[in-house]
N, CA and C of each residue as an Amber inpcrd file, in Angstrom:
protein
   528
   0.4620000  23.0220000  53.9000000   1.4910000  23.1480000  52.8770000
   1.0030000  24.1390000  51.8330000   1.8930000  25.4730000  51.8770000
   1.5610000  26.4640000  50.9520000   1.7660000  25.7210000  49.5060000
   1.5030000  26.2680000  48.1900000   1.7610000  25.8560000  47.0200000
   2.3100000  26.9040000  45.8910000   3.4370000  27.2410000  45.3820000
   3.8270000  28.1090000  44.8170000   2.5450000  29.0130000  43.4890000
   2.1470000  30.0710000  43.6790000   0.9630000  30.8880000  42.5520000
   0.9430000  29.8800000  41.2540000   0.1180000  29.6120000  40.5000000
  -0.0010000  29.2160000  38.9640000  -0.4050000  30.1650000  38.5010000
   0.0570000  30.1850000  37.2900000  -0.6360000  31.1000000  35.9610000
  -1.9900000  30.2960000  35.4000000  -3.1970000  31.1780000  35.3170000
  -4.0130000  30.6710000  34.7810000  -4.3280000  30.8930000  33.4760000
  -3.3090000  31.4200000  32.9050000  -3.0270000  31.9250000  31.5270000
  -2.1360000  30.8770000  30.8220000  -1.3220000  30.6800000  31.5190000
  -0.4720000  29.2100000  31.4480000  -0.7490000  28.0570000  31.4050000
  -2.1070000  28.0730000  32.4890000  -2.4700000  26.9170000  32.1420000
  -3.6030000  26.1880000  31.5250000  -3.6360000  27.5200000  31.2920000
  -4.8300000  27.4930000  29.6930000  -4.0780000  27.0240000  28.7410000
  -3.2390000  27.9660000  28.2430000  -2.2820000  27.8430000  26.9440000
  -1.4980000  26.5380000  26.9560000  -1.4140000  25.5900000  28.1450000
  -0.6760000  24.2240000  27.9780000  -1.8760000  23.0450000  28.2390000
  -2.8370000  23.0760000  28.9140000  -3.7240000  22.3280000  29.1270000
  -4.9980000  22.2320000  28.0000000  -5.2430000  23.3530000  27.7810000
  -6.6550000  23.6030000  26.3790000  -5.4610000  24.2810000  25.4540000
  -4.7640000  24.5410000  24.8950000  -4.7310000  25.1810000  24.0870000
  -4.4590000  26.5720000  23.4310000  -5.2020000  27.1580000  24.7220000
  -5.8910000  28.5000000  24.3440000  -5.3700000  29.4150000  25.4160000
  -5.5260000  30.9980000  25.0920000  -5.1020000  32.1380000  26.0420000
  -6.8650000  31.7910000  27.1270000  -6.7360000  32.1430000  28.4200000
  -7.6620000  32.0530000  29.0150000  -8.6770000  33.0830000  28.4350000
  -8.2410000  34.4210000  28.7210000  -9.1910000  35.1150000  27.6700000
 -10.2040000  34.6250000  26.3580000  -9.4870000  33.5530000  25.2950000
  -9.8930000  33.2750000  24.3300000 -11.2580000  31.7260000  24.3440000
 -11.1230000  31.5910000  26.2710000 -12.1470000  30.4780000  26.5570000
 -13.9980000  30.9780000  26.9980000 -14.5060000  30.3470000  26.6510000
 -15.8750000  30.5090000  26.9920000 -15.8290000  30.4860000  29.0960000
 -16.5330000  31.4940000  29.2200000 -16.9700000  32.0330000  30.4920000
 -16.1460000  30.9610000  31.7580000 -17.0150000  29.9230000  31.2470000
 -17.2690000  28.4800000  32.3050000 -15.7110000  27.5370000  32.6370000
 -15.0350000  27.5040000  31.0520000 -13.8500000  27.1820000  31.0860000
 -12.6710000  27.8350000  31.5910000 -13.1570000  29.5020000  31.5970000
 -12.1070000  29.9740000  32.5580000 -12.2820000  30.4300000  33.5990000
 -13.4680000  29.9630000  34.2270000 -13.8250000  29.9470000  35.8130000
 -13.3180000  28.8310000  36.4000000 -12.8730000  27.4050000  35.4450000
 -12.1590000  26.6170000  35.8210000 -10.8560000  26.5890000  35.6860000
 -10.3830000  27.3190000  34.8180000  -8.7500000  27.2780000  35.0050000
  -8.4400000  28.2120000  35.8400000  -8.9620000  29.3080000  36.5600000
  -8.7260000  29.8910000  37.7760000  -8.5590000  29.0680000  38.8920000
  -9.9580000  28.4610000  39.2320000 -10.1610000  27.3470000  40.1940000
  -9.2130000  26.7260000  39.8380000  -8.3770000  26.1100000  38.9340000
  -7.4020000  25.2970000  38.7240000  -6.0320000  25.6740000  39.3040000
  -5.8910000  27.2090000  39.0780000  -4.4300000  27.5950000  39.6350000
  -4.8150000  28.1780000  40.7240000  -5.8790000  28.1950000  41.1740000
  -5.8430000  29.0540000  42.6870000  -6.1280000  27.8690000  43.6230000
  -5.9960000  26.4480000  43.1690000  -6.3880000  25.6200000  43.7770000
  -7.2430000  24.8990000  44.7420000  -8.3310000  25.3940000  43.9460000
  -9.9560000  25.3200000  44.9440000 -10.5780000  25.0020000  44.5180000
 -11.7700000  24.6280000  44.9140000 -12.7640000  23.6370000  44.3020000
 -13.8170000  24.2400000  43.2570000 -13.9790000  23.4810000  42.1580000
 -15.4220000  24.1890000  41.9330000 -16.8000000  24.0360000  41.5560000
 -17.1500000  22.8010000  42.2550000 -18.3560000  22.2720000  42.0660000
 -19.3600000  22.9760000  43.0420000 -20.2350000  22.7730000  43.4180000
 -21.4390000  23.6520000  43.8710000 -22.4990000  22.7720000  44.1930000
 -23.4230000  23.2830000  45.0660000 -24.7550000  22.6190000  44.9430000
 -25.5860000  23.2880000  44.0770000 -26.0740000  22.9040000  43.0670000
 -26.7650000  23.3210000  42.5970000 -28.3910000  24.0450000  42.8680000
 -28.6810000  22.8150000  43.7590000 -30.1390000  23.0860000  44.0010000
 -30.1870000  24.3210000  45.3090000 -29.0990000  24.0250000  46.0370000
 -29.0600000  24.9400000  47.3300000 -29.1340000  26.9160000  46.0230000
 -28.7600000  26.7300000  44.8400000 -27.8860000  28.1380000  44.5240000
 -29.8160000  28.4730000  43.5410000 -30.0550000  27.2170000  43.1470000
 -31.6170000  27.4780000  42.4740000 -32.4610000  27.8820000  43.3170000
 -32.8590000  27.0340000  44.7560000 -33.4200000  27.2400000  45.3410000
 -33.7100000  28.5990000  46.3540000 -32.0480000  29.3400000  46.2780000
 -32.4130000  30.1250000  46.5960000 -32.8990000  31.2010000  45.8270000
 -32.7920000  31.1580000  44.9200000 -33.6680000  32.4010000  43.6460000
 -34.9220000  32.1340000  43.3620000 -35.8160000  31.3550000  43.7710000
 -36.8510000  30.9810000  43.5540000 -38.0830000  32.3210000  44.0750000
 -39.0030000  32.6320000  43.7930000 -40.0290000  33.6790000  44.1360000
 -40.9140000  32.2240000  45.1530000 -41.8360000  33.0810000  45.5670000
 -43.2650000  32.3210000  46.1250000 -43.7450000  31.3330000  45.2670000
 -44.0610000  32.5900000  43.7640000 -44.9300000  31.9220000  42.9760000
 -44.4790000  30.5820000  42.1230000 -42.9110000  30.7860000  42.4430000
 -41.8650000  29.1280000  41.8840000 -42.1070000  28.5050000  42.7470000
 -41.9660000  28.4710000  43.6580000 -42.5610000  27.6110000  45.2560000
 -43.8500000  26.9370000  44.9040000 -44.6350000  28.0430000  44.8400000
 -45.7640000  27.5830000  44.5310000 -46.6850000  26.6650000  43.6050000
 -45.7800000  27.1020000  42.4150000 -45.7360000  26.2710000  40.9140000
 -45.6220000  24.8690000  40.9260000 -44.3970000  25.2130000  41.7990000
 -43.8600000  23.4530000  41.6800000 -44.7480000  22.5460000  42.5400000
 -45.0440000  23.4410000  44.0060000 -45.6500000  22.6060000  44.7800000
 -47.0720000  21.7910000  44.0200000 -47.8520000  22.7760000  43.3790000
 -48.8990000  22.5920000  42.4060000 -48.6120000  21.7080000  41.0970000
 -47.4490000  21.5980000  40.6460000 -47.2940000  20.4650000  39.5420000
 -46.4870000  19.4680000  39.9560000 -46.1250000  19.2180000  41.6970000
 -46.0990000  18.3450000  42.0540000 -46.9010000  17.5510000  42.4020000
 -47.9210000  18.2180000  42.9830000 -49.2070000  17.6030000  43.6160000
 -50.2750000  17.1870000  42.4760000 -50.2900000  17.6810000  41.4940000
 -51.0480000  17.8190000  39.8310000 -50.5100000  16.5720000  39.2870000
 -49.4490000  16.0510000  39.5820000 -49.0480000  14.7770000  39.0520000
 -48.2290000  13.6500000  39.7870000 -49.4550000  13.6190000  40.7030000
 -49.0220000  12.5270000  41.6090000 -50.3570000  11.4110000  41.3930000
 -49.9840000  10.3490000  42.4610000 -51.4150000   9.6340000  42.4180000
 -52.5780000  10.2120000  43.0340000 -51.7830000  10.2750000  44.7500000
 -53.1210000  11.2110000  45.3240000 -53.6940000  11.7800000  44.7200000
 -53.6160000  12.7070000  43.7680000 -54.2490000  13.7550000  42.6100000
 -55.3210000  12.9390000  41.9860000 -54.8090000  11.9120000  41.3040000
 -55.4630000  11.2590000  40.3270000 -56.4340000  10.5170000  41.2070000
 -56.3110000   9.8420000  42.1570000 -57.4570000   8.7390000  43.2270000
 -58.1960000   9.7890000  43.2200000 -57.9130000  11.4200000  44.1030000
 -58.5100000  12.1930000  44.6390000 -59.6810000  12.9820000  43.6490000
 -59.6050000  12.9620000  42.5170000 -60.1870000  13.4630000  41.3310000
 -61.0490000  12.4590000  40.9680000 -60.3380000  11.2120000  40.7610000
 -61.2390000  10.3330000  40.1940000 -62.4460000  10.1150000  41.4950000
 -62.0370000  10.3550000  42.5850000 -63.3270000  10.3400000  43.6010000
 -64.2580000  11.5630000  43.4610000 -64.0480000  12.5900000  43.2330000
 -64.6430000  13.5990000  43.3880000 -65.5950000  13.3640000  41.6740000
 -65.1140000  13.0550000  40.5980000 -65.8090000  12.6150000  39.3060000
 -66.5600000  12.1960000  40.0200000 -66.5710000  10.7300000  40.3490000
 -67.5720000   9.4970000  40.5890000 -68.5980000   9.8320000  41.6620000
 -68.1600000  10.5180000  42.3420000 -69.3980000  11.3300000  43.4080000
 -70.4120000  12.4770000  42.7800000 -69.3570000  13.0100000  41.8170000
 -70.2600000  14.5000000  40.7570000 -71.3430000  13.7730000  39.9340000
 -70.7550000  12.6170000  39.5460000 -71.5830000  12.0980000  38.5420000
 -72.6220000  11.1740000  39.3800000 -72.1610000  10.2320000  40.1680000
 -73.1770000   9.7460000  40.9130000 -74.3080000  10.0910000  41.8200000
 -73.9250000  11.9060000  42.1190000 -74.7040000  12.5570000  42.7610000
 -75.6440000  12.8590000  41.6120000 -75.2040000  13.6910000  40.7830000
 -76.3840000  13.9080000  39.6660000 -76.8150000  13.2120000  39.1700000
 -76.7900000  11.9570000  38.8070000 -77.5340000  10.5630000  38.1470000
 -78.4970000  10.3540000  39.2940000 -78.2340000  10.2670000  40.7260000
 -79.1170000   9.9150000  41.6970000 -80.1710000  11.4970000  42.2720000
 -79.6930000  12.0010000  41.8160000 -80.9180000  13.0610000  42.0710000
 -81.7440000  13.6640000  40.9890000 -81.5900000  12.8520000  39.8770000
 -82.4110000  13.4500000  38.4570000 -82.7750000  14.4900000  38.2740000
 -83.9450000  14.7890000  38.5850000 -84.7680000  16.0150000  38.0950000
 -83.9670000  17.3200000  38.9750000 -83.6230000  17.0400000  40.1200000
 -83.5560000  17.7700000  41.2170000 -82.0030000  18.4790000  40.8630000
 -81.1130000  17.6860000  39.9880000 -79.4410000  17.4460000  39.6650000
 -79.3720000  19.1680000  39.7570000 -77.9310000  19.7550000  40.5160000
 -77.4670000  20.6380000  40.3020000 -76.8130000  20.4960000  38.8910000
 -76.0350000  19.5240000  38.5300000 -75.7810000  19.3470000  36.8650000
 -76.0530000  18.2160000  35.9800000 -77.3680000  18.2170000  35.8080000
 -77.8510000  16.8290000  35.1130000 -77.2940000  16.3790000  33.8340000
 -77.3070000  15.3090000  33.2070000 -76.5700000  15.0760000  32.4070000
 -76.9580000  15.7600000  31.1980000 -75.8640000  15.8160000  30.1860000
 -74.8850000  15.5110000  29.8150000 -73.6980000  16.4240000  30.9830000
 -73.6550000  16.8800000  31.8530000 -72.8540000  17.3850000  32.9410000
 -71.9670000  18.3430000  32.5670000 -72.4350000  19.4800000  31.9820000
 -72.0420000  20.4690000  31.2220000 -71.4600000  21.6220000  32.2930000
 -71.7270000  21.8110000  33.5070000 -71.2420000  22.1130000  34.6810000
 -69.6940000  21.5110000  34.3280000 -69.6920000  20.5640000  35.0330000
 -68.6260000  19.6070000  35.3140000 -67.0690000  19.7050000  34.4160000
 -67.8080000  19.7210000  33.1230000 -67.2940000  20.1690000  31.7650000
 -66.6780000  21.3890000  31.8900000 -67.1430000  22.2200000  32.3680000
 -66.7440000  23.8940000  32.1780000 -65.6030000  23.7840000  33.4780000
 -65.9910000  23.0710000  34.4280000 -64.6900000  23.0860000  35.9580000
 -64.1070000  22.4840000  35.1720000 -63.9820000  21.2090000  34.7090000
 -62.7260000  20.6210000  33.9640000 -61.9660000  21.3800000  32.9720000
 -62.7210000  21.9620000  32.2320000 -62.0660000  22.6380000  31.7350000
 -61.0840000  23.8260000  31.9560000 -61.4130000  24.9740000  32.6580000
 -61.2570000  25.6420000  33.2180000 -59.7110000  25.0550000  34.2870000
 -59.5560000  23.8760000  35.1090000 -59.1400000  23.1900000  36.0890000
 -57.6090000  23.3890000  34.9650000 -58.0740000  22.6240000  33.2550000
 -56.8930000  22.0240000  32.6440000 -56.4930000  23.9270000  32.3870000
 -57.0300000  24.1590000  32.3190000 -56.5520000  25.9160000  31.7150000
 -55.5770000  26.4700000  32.7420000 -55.8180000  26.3910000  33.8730000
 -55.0970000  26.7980000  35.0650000 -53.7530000  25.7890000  34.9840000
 -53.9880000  24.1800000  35.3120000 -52.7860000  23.4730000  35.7800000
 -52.0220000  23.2770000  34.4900000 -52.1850000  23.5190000  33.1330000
 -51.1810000  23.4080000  32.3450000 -50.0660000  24.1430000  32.2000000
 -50.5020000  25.9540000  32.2530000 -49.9510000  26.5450000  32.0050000
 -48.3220000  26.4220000  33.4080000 -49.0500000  26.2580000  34.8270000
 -48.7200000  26.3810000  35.7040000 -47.2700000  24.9420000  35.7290000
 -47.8540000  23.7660000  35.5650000 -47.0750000  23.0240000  34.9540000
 -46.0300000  23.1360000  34.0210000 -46.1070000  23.7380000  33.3580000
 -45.3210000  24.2490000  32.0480000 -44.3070000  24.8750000  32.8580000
 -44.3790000  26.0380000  33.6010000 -43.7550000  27.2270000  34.2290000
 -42.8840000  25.6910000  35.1760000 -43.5210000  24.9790000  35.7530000
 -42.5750000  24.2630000  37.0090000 -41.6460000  23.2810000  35.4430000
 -42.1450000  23.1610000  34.7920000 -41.1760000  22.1250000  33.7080000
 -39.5720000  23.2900000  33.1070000 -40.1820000  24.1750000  33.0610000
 -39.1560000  25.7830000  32.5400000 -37.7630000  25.2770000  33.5490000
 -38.6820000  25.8150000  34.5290000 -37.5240000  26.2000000  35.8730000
 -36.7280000  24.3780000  36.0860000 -37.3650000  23.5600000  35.6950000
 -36.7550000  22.2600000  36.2100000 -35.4810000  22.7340000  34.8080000
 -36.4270000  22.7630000  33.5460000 -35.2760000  22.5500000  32.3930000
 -34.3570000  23.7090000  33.1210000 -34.0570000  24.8410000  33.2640000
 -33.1990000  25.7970000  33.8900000 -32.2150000  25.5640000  34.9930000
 -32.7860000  24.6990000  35.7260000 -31.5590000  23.9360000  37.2750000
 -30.9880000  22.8400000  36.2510000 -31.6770000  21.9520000  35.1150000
 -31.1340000  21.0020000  34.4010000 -29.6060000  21.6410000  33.7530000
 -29.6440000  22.7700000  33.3120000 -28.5830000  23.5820000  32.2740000
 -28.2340000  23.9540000  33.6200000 -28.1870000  24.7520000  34.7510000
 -27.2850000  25.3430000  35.6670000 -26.5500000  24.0280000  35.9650000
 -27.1730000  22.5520000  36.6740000 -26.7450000  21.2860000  36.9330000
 -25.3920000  20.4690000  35.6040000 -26.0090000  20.7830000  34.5590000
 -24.8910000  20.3780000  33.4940000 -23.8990000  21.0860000  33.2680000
 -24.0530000  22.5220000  33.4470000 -22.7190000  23.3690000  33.6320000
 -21.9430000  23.5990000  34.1950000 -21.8090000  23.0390000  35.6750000
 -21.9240000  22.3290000  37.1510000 -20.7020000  21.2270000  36.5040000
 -21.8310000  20.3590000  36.1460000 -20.7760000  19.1740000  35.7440000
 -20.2410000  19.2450000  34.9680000 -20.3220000  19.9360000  33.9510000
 -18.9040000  20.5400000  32.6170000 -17.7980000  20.8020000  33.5930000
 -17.7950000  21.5780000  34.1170000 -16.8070000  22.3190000  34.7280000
 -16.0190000  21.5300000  35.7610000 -16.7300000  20.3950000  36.4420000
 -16.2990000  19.4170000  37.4470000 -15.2370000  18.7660000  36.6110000
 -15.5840000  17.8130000  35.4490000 -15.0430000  17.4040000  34.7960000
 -14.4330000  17.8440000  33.7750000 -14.3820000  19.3280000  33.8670000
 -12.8850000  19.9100000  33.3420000 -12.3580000  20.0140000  33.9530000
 -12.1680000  20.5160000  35.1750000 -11.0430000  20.6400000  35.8890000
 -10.4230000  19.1400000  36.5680000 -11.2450000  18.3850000  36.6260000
 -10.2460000  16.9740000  36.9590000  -9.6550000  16.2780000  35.6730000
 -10.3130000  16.4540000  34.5520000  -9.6220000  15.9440000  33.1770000
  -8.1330000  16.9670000  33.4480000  -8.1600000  18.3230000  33.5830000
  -7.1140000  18.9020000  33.9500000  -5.9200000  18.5870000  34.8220000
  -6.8210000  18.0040000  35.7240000  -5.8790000  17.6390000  36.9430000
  -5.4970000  15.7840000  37.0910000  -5.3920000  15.4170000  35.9540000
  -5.3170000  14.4350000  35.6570000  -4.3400000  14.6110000  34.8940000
  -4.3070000  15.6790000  34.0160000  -3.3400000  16.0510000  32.8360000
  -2.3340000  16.3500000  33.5200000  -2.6960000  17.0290000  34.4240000
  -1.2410000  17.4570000  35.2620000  -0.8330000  16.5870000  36.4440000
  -1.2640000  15.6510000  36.8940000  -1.0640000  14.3120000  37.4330000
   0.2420000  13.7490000  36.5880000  -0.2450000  13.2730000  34.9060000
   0.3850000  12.7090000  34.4450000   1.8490000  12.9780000  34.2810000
   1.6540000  14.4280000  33.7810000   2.8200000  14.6390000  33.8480000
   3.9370000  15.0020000  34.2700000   3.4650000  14.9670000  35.7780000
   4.2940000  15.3400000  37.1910000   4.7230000  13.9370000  37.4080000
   4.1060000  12.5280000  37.0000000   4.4620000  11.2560000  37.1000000
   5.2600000  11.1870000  35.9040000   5.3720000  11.3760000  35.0480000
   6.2720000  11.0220000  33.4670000   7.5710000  12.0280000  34.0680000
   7.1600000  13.5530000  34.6700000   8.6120000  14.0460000  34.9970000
   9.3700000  13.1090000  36.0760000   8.8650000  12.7480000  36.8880000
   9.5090000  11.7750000  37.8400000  10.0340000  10.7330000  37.4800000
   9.3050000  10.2540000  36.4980000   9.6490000   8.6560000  35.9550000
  10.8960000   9.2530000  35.2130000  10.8160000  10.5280000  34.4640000
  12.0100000  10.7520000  33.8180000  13.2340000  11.0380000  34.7600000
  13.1740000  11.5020000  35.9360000  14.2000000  12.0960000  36.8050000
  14.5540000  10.6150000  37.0620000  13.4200000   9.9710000  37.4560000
  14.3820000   8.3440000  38.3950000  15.1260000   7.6610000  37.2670000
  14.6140000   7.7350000  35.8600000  15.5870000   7.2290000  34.8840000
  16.8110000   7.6580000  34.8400000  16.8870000   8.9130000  34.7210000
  18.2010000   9.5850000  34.9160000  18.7900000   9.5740000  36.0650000
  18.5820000   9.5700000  36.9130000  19.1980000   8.6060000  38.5560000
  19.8320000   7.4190000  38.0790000  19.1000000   6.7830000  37.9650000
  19.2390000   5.4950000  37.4670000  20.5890000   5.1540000  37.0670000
  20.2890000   6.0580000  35.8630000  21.6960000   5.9210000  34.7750000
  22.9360000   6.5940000  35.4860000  22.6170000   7.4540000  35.7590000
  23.6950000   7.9640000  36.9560000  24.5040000   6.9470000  37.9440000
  23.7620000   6.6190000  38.8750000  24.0400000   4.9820000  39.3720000
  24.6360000   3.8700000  38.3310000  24.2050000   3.6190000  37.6130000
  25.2030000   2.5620000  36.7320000  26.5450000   2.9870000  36.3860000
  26.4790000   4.4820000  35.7620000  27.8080000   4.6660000  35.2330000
  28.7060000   4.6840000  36.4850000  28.3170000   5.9360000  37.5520000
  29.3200000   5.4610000  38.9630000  29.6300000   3.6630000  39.5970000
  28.7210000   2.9630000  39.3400000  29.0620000   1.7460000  39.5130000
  30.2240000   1.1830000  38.3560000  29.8500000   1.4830000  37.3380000
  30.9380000   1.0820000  36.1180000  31.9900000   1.5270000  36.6690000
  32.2230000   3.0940000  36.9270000  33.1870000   3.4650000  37.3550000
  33.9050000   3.0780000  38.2430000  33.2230000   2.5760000  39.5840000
  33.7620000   2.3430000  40.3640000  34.3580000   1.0860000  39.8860000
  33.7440000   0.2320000  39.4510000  33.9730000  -1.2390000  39.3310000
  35.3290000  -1.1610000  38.2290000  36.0890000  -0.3370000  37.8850000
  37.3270000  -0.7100000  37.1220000  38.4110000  -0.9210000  38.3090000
């Protein structure tokens, strides 16, 4: 079933208010979608994922793995072996205590995974705003199409009233 063209200028100016022109970007990518009658939600992650470089790949994979448990068991084993190795070999210790070695990898370790972290937190906040703009737009255009639901039901309700009344008076009529 074809559907007669809409104005998306029209149905700006009766639905928001406003000339489509006079709407922000997002709102009149939905009143298009609105009169051209098509959808316009998206996957988001499929449209992020594909813009991603290596080194976003990479990022994330690394501040996924940076803040998991495995990470944390796996570290805390490798401590308790650094330290238990050098306590048990004293004199001999590749880093005897105070473990000033150890200190400088840790350090060094947090210098690398913060920044890198940071960069995978960016790009999450960035799919977060592509994802909410996503859903702005979902739920404009069905608040829309709700609006125009209604009042395709109120015109009807008004036509069957006027039927209605139509029917009574021919019944009056008839009935003299």
């Amino acid at each position: 079933m074809s559907h007669a063209p809409i104005d998306a200028d029209h149905l700006s100016r009766r639905w928001l208010g406003k000339a489509k022109h006079d709407l922000p970007a997002n709102a009149a990518s939905v009143m298009q979608s609105t009169a051209d009658r098509r959808p316009i939600s998206e996957d988001v992650n499929t449209a992020f994922q594909g813009r991603q470089t290596f080194g976003d790949r990479l990022a994330d994979r690394v501040a996924a793995f940076g803040g998991s448990w495995p990470f944390i068991i796996a570290f805390g084993v490798f401590l308790a072996l650094w330290t238990a190795g050098n306590l048990l070999l004293r004199k001999a210790a590749f880093d005897p205590y105070p473990f000033i070695f150890l200190n400088l990898v840790l350090s060094m370790l947090a210098a690398v995974q913060a920044p890198v972290i940071m960069m995978s937190q960016n790009r999450q906040a960035a799919k977060d705003r592509l994802d909410a703009s996503n859903d702005y737009q979902v739920n404009l255009k069905a608040e829309i199409e709700i609006m125009a639901l209604l009042d395709k039901v109120e015109q009807l309700t008004a036509r069957q009233e006027e039927q209605t009344r139509m029917i009574e008076r021919l019944l009056i009529q008839k009935g003299r």
